[in-house]
TIZA-289084 format. One record per residue (C-alpha): residue number from 1; residue in three letters; x negated, y negated, z. Coordinates in Angstrom, 2 decimals, always signed. Example, Ala and Ser with C-alpha at 12.3 -4.5 7.8 and 13.67 -1.06 7.14 Angstrom:
! TIZA-289084
(1, "ALA", (-12.30, +4.50, +7.80))
(2, "SER", (-13.67, +1.06, +7.14))
! end
This chain:
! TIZA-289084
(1, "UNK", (-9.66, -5.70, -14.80))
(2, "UNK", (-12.63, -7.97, -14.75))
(3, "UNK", (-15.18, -7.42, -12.19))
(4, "UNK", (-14.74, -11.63, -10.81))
(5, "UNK", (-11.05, -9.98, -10.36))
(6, "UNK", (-11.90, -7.09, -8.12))
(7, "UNK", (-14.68, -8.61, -6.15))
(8, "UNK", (-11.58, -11.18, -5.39))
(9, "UNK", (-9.36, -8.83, -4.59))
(10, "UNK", (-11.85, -6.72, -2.52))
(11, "UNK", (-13.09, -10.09, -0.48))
(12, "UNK", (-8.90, -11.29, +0.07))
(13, "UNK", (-8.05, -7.39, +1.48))
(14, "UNK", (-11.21, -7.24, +3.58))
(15, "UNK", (-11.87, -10.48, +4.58))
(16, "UNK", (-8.52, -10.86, +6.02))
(17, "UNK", (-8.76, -7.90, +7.96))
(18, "UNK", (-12.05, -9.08, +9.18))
(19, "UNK", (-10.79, -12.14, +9.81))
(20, "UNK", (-7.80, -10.60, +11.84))
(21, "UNK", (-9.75, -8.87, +14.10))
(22, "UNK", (-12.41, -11.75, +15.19))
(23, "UNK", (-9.21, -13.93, +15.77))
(24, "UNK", (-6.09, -12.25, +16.93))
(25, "UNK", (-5.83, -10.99, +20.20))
(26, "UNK", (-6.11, -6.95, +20.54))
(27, "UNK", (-2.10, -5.48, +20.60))
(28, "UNK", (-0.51, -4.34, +23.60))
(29, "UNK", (-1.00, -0.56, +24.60))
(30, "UNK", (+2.53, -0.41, +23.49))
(31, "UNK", (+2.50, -1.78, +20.39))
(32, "UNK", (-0.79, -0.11, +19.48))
(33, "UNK", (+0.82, +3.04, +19.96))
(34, "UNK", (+3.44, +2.53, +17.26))
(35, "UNK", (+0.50, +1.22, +15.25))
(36, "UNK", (-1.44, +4.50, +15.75))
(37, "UNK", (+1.31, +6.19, +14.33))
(38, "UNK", (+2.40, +4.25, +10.98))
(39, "UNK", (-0.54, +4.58, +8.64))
(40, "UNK", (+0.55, +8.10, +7.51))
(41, "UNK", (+3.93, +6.78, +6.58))
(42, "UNK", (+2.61, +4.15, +4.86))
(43, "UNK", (+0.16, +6.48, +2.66))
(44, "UNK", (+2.94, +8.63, +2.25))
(45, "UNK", (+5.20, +5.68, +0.53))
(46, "UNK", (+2.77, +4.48, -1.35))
(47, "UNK", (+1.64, +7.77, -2.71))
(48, "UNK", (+5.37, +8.57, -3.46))
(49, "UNK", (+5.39, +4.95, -5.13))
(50, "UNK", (+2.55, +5.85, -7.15))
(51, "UNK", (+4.02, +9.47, -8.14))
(52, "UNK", (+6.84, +8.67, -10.14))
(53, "UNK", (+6.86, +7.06, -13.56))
(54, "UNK", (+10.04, +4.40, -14.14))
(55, "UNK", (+12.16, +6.62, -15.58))
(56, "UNK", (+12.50, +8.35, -12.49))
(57, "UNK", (+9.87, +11.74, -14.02))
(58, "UNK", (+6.59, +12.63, -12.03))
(59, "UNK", (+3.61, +11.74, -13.82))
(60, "UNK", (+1.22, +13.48, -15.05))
(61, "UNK", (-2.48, +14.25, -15.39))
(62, "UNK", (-5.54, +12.63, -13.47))
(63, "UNK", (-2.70, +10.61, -11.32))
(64, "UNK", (-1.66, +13.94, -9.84))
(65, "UNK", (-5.24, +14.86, -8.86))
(66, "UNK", (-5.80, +11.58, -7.49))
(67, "UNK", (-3.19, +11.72, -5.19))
(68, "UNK", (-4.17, +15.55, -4.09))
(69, "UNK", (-8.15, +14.08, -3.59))
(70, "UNK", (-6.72, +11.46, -1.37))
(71, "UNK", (-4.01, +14.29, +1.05))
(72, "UNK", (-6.93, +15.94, +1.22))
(73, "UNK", (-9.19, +13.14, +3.06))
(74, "UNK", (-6.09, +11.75, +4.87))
(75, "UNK", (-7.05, +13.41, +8.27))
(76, "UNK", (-9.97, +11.25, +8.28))
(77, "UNK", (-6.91, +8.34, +8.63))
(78, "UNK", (-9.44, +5.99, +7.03))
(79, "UNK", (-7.98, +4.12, +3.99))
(80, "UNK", (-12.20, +3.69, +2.80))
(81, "UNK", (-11.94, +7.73, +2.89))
(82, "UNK", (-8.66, +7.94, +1.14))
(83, "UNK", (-9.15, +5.46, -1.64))
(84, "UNK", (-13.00, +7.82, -2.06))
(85, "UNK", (-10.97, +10.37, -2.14))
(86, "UNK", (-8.21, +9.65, -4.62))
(87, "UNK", (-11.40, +7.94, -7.07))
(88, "UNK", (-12.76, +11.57, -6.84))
(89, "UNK", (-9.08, +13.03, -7.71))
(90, "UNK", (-8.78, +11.24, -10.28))
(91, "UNK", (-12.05, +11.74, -12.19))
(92, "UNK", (-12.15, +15.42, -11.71))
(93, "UNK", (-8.57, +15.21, -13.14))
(94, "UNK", (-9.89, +13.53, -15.86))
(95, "UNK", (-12.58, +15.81, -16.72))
(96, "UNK", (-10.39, +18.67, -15.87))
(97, "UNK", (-7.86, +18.20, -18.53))
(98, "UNK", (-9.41, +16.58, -21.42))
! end
């Protein structure tokens, strides 16, 4: 991945949320409940997403310890912290079983 394709990538995910929150009105106390309560869900799927390989096995390797480095920064509930956290997974995976 070139680095024009992540600083894309990093100004569509951010700028839209930065966008969203200068424009849209703040959620009821309601709905902002049921908000407060989704983003571990959603890590969860996504880390299961990430966990298994096509054929249905559980990968291997620095994937593994990037998914442990970001459970283990998930109380923070910060997806900044978790994605830190994962990137630090992953390379000590890396160095770990090489």
């Amino acid at each position: 991945m070139s680095a024009l394709v992540l600083a894309l990538i990093v100004a569509i995910t951010y700028g839209s949320r930065a966008i969203s929150l200068v424009l849209l009105p703040r959620p009821g106390a309601r709905l902002e409940a049921i908000l407060a309560r989704m983003p571990a869900p959603i890590f969860a799927g996504l880390a299961t997403a990430t966990l298994l390989t096509g054929d249905r096995s559980l990968v291997g390797g620095p994937i593994l310890w990037a998914a442990l480095g970001a459970l283990v920064v998930s109380p923070a509930r910060s997806l900044l912290a978790c994605l830190i956290g994962g990137a630090a997974g992953y390379t000590l995976g890396t160095l770990l079983i090489r």
